[in-house]
C-alpha positions in Angstrom: 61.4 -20.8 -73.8 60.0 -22.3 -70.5 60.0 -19.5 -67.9 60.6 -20.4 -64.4 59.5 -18.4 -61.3 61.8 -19.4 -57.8 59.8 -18.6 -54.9 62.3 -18.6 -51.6 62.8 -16.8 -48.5 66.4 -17.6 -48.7 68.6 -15.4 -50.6 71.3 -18.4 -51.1 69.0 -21.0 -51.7 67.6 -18.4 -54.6 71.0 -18.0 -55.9 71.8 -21.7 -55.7 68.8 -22.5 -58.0 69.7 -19.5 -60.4 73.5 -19.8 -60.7 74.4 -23.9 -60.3 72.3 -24.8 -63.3 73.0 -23.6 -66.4 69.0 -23.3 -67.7 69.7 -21.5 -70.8 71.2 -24.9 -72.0 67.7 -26.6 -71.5 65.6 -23.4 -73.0 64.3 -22.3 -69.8 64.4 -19.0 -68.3 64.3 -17.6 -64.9 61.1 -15.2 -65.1 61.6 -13.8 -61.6 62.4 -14.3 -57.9 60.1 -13.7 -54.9 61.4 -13.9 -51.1 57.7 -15.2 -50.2 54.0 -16.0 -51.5 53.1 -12.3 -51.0 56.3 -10.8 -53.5 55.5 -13.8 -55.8 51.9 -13.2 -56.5 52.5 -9.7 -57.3 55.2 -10.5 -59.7 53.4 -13.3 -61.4 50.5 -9.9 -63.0 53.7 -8.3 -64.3 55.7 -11.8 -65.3 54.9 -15.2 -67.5 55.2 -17.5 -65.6 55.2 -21.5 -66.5 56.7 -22.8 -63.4 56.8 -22.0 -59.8 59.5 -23.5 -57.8 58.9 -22.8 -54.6 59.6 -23.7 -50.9 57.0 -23.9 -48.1 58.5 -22.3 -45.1 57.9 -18.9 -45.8 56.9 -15.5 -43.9 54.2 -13.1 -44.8 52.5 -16.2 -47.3 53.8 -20.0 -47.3 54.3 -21.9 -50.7 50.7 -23.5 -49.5 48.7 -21.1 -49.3 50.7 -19.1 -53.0 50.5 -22.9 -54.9 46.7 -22.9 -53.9 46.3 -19.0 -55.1 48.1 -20.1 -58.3 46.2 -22.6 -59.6 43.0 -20.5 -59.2 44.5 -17.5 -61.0 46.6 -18.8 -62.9 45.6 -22.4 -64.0 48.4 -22.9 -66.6 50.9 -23.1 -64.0 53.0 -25.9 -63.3 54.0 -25.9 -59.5 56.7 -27.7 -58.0 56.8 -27.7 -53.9 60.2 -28.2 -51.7 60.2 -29.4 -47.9 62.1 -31.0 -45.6 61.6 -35.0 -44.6 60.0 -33.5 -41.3 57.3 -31.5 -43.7 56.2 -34.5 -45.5 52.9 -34.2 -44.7 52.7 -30.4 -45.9 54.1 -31.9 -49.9 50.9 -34.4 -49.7 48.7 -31.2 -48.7 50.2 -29.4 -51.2 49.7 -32.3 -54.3 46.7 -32.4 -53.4 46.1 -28.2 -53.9 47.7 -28.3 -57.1 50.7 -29.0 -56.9 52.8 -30.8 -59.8 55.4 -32.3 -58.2 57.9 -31.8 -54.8 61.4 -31.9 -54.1 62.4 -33.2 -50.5 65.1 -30.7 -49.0 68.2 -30.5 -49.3 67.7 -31.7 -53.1 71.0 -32.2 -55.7 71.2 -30.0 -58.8 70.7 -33.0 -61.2 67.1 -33.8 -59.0 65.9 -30.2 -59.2 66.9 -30.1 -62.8 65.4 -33.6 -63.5 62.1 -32.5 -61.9 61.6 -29.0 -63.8 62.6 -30.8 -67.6 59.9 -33.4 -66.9 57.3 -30.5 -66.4 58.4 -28.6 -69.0 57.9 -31.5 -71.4 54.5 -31.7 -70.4 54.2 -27.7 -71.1 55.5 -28.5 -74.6 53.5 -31.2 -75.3 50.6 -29.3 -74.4 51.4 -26.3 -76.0 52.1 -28.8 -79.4 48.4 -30.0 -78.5 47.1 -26.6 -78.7 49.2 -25.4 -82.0 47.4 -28.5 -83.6 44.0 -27.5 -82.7 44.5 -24.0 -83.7 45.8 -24.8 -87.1 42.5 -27.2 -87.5 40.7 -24.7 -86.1 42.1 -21.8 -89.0 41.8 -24.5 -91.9 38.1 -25.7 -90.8 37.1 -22.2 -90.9 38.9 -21.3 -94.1 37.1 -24.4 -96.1 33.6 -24.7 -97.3 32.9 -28.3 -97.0 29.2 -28.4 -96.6 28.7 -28.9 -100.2 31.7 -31.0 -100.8 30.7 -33.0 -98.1 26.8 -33.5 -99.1 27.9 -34.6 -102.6 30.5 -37.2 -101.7 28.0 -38.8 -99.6 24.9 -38.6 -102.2 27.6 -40.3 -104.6 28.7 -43.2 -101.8 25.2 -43.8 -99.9 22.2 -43.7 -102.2 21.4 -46.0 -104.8 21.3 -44.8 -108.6 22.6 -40.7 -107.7 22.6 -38.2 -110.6 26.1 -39.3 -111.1 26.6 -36.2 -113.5 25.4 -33.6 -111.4 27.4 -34.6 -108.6 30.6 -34.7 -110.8 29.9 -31.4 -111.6 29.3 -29.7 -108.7 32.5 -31.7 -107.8 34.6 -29.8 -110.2 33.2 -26.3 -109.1 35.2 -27.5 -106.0 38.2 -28.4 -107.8 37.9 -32.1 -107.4 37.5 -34.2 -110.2 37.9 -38.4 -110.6 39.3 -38.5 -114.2 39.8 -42.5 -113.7 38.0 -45.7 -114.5 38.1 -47.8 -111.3 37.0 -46.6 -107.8 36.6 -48.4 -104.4 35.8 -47.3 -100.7 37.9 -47.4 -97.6 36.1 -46.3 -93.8 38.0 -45.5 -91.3 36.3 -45.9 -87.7 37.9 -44.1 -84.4 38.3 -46.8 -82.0 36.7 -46.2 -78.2 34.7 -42.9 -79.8 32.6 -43.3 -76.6 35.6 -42.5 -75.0 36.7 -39.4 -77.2 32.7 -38.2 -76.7 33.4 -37.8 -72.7 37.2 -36.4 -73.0 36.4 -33.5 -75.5 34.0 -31.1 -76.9 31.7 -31.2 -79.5 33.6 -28.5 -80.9 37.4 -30.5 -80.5 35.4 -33.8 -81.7 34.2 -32.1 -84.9 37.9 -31.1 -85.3 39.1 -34.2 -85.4 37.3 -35.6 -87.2 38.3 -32.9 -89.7 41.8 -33.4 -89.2 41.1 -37.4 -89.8 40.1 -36.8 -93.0 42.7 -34.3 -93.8 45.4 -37.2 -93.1 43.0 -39.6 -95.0 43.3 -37.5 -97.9 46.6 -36.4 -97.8 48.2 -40.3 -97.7 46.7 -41.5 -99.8 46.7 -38.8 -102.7 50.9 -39.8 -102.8 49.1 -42.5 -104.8 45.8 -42.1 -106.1 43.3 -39.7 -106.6 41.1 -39.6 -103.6 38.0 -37.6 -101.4 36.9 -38.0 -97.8 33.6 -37.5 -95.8 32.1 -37.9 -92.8 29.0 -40.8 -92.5 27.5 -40.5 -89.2 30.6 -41.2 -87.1 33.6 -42.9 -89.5 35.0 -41.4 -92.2 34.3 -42.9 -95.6 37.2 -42.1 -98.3 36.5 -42.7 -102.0 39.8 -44.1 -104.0 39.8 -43.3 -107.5 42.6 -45.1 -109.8 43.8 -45.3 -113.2 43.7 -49.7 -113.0 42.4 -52.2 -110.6 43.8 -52.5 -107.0 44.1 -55.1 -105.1 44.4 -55.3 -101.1 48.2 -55.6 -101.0 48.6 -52.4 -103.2 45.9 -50.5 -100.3 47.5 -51.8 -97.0 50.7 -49.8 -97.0 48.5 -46.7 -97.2 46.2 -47.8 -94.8 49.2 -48.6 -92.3 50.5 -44.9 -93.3 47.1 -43.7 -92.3 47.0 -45.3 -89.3 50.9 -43.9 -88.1 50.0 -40.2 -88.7 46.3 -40.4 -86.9 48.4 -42.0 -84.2 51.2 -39.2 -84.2 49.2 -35.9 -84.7 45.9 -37.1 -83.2 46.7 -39.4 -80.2 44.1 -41.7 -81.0 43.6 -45.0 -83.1 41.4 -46.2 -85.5 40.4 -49.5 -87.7 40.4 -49.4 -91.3 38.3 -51.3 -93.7 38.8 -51.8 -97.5 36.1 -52.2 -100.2 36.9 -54.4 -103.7 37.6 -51.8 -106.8 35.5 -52.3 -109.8 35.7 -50.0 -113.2 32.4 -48.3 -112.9 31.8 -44.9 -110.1 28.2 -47.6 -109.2 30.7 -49.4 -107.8 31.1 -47.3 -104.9 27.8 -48.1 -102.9 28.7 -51.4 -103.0 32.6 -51.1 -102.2 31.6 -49.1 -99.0 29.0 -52.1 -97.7 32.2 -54.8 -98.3 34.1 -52.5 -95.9 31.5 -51.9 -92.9 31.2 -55.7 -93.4 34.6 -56.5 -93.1 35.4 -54.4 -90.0 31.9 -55.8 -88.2 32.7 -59.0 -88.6 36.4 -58.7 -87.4 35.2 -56.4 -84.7 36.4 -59.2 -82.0 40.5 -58.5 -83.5 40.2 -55.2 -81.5 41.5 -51.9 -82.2 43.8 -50.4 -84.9 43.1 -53.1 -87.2 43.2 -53.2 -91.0 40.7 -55.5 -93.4 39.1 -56.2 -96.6 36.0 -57.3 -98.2 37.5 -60.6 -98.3 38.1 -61.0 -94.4 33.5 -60.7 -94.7 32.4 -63.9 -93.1 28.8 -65.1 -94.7 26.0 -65.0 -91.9 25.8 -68.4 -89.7 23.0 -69.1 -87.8 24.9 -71.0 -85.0 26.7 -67.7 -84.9 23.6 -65.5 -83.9 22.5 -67.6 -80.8 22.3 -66.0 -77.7 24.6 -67.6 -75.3 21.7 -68.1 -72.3 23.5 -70.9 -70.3 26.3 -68.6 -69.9 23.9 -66.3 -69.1 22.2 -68.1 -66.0 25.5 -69.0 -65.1 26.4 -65.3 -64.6 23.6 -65.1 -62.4 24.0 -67.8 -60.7 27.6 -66.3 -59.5 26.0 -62.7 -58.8 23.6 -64.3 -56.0 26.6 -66.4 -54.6 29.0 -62.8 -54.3 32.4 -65.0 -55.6 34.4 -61.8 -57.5 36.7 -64.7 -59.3 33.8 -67.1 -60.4 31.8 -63.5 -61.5 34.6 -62.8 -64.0 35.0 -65.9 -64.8 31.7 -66.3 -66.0 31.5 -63.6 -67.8 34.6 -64.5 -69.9 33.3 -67.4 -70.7 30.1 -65.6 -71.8 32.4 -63.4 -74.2 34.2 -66.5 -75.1 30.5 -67.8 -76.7 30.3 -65.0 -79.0 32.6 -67.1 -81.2 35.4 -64.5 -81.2 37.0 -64.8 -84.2 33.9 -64.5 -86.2 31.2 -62.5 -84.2 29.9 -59.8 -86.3 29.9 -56.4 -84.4 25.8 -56.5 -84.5 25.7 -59.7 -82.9 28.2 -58.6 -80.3 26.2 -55.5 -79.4 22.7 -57.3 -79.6 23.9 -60.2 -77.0 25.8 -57.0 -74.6 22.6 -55.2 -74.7 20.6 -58.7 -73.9 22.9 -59.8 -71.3 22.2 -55.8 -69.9 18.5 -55.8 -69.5 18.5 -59.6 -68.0 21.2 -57.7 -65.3 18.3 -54.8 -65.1 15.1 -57.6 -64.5 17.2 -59.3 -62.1 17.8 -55.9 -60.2 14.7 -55.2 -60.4 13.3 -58.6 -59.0 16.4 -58.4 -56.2 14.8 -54.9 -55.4 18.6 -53.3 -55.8 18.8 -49.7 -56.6 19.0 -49.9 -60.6 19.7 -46.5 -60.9 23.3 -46.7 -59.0 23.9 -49.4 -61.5 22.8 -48.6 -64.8 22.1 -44.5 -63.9 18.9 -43.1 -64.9 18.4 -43.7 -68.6 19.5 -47.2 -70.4 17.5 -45.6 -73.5 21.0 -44.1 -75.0 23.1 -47.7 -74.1 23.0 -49.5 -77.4 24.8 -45.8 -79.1 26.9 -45.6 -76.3 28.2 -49.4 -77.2 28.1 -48.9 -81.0 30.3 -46.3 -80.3 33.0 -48.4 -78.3 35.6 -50.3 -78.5 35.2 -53.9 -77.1 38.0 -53.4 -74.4 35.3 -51.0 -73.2 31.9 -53.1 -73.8 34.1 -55.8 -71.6 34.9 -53.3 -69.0 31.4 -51.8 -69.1 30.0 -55.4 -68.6 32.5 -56.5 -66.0 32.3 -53.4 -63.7 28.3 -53.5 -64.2 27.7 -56.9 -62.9 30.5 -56.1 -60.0 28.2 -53.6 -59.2 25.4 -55.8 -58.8 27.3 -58.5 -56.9 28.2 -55.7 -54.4 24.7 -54.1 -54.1 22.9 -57.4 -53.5 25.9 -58.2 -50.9 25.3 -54.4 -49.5 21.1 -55.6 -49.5 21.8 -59.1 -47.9 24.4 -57.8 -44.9 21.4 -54.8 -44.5 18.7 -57.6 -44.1 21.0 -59.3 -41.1 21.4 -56.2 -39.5 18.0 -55.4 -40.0 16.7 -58.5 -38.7 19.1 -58.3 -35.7 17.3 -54.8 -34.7 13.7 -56.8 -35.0 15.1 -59.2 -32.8 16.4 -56.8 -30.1 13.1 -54.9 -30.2 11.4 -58.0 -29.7 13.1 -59.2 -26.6 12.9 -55.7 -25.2 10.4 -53.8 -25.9 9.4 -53.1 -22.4 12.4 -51.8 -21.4 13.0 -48.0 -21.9 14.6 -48.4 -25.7 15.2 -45.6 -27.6 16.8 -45.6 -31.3 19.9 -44.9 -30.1 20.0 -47.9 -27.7 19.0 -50.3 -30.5 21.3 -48.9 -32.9 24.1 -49.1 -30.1 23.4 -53.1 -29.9 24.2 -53.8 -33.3 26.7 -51.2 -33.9 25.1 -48.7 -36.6 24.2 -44.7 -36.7 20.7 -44.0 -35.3 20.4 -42.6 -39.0 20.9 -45.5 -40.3 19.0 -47.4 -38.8 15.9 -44.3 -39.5 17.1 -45.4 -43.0 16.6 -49.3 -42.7 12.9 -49.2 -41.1 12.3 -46.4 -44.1 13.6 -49.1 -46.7 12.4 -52.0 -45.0 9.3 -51.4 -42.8 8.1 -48.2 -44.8 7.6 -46.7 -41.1 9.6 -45.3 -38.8 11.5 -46.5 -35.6 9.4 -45.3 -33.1 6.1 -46.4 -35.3 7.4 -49.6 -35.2 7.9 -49.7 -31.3 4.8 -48.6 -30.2 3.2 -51.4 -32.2 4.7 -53.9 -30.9 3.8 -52.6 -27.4 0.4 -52.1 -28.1 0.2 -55.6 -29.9 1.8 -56.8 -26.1 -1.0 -54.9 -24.7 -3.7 -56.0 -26.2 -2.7 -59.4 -25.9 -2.5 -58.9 -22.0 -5.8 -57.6 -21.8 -7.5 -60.5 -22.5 -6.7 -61.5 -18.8 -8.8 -59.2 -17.1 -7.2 -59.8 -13.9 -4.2 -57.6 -14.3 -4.4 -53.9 -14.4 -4.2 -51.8 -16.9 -1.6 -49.5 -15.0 0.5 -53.2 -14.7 -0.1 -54.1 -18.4 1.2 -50.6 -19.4 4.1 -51.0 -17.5 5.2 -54.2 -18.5 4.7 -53.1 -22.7 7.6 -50.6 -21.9 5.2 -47.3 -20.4 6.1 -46.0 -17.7 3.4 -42.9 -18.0 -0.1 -44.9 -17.8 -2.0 -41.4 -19.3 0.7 -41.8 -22.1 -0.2 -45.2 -23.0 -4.1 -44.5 -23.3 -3.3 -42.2 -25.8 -0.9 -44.5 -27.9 -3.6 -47.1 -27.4 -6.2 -45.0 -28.9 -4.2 -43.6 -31.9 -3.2 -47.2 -33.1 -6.3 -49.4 -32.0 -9.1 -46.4 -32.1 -10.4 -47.2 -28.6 -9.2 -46.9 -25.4 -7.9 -49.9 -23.1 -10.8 -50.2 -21.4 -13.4 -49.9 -24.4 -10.9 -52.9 -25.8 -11.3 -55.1 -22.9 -15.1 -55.1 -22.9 -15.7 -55.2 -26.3 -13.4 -58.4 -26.0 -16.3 -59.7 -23.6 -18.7 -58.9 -25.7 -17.4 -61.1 -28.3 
């Protein structure tokens, strides 16, 4: 039951809510009524409360100021703001304190009804969400698959095992392969990166726990079967009374596929291994389907193949595609968004999509990555707002991913580029602008502010630019270029040295020895003769 808190200062608009709809009929319950924020907060520690209807307008405490509250003492809640067309602006403000959704004022039964079944279809599904993880949770404690799990893989992944002693210690388990022909299926989650940054190590471990719990559980309708984990897929060992052929596996493998998709919410690709009367077999079954699902990787997600699908290795396949390449570049410098992406598809188009082997795929993203990273670093572009600060982990991270992402992770990378070196180039001509202003009038009494005025920056950003561009400051900068002026009008010995430091932009003549000195290590006068002297 969905329990349903109405928050009004109205007595009639309470009752309205309360008595017009029949909420029983839709499993929900009304928890409690509150005239105002103040009532409502105090009934919400004595009442459950799933969803707070509640209006804005309201003494003691509006429905802002309780929604915001809420969802910091109560984070579960599902909040649901009414207003009048006049108090727009106060449903936006309270979206974004938490709000789930608003109703504009005066609202129809059917709209308030509509509004508060959508929410509590989201409470159900996440309360589904949670049952499931519990239940993993309970069976993952109550196994003990650490041995299970170390002898499934000794038997799969090493060459020439103590076949006996690992059936054995099989049986203490009660799992036994009393048949004559075996083969391998892996299943691999697609977009894992993805899963990695949603969830928990904890919720990922559970997962995978519940993958091969479905793994198992479909296919033992037909065979006699075990799953374990290797590294990130899940490799499941097929044991049968005759040979199998693909045609006989797929209908399991699609079954597979439907359940991961309806209790876990996420996909994943399949790949099948030939079936051979001998448990040696098994090694070699598992190869034939990693092989097959690398070198389909470009079909995408949720697919299913077999070691016959394994394409041989072509060496026309494994060049790099380096005119693409320049040709990516090439549209980076010019700043053209279209011809960018265009570019880049034809880059993925030269992988040879319909036979690229996942390795050669990752080898020519990572490639195609660290030319992006030289060419930042030649551009001088800030590589760490483009590639963050460690491109140690990228080749996991892409190993781990589905090639939706690798495109997406490509395609918003080299964006990124396009945008800093456009950000780098429109900096230079403001930059250069600001020299040019200086120039012209340095003896006029210029400040930072007046020359950031002129071409329409902050002061601080301009501070910024002569950082980044000059390695000095603004007013460094300045009094260089007057005491370059200077020293250049010294040279005429017939003007004064009160009129030269005037016209450099010094009004103060004591002030200007002392700039003088500090930049040329002499004052004007010791200057001017040692000028003569030369």
């Amino acid at each position: 039951m969905i329990q349903l808190m109405i928050v009004d200062d109205e007595e009639r608009a309470r009752a309205g809510i309360r008595t017009l709809i029949d909420w029983g009929k839709h499993g929900i319950s009304i928890a409690a009524e509150a005239r105002d924020g103040v009532e409502a907060l105090e009934l919400l520690q004595r009442h459950k409360v799933d969803i707070l209807l509640t209006d804005i307008r309201m003494p003691e405490m509006d429905g802002l100021a309780l929604i915001e509250r809420a969802a910091r003492q109560y984070p579960h809640i599902k909040s649901v703001i009414m207003s009048g067309y006049d108090e727009f602006a106060y449903a936006k403000k309270a979206m974004a304190l938490g709000a789930s959704d608003y109703l504009l004022k005066p609202s129809r039964t059917q709209e308030i009804l509509d509004t508060i079944l959508k929410l509590a279809a989201v409470i159900e599904n996440e309360r589904n969400q949670e049952k499931t993880l519990e239940q993993l949770k309970a069976g993952f404690r109550e196994s003990f698959p650490l041995l299970k799990e170390k002898t499934l893989s000794r038997l799969v992944m090493t060459d020439n095992p103590p076949y006996d002693r690992l059936l054995s210690n099989l049986r203490i388990n009660g799992l036994e392969f009393p048949f004559m022909f075996f083969g391998a299926m892996v299943l691999q989650i697609d977009h894992f990166h993805g899963l990695l940054q949603t969830y928990s190590h904890e919720d990922i471990e559970l997962y995978k726990y519940g993958l091969k719990n479905i793994a198992e559980e479909t296919m033992s309708a037909g065979f006699r079967c075990a799953a374990f984990e290797q590294q990130d897929d899940v490799v499941v060992i097929v044991n049968a009374g005759e040979w199998i052929g693909t045609e006989a596996l797929i209908p399991y493998a699609e079954a597979i596929q439907r359940n991961i998709r309806q209790y876990l919410k996420f996909t994943v690709s399949i790949g099948i291994g030939s079936f051979e009367a001998s448990i040696s077999h098994l090694r070699a079954s598992y190869r034939e389907a990693v092989k097959a699902l690398n070198a389909r990787y470009y079909i995408g997600s949720a697919k299913i193949v077999d070691y016959t699908e394994s394409v041989d290795d072509d060496p026309d396949q494994s060049s790099y595609p380096l005119v693409q390449e320049k040709a990516i570049l090439q549209a980076v410098v010019q700043g053209d968004r279209d011809a960018i992406l265009g570019r880049l598809e034809e880059f993925h188009d030269a992988l040879k999509p319909d036979s690229s082997s996942k390795e050669h795929i990752l080898k020519s993203t990572v490639a195609l990555v660290f030319t992006l990273y030289r060419f930042c670093v030649e551009k001088n572009l800030n590589t760490s707002s483009v590639f963050g600060h460690d491109l140690t982990g990228l080749a996991a991270v892409l190993s781990q991913s589905s090639l939706e992402y690798i495109r997406s992770l490509l395609a918003g990378t080299v964006l990124e580029i396009s945008a800093e070196l456009n950000a780098k180039k429109n900096r230079n001509k403001l930059f250069q602008t600001a020299l040019e202003y200086i120039g012209r009038n340095f003896h006029k009494d210029i400040s930072r502010e007046t020359v950031a005025r002129e071409v329409f920056i902050t002061p601080g950003y301009l501070s910024l630019l002569f950082k980044q561009e000059m390695k000095t400051s603004f007013l460094d900068y300045l009094h260089q270029i007057r005491i370059e002026r200077a020293c250049e009008r010294l040279r005429d010995r017939s003007l004064k040295l009160s009129d030269i430091a005037h016209d450099v932009g010094y009004t103060d003549e004591k002030y200007f020895f002392q700039v003088f000195k500090k930049y040329t290590g002499m004052t004007p006068s010791q200057y001017r003769n040692n000028l003569g002297d030369a």
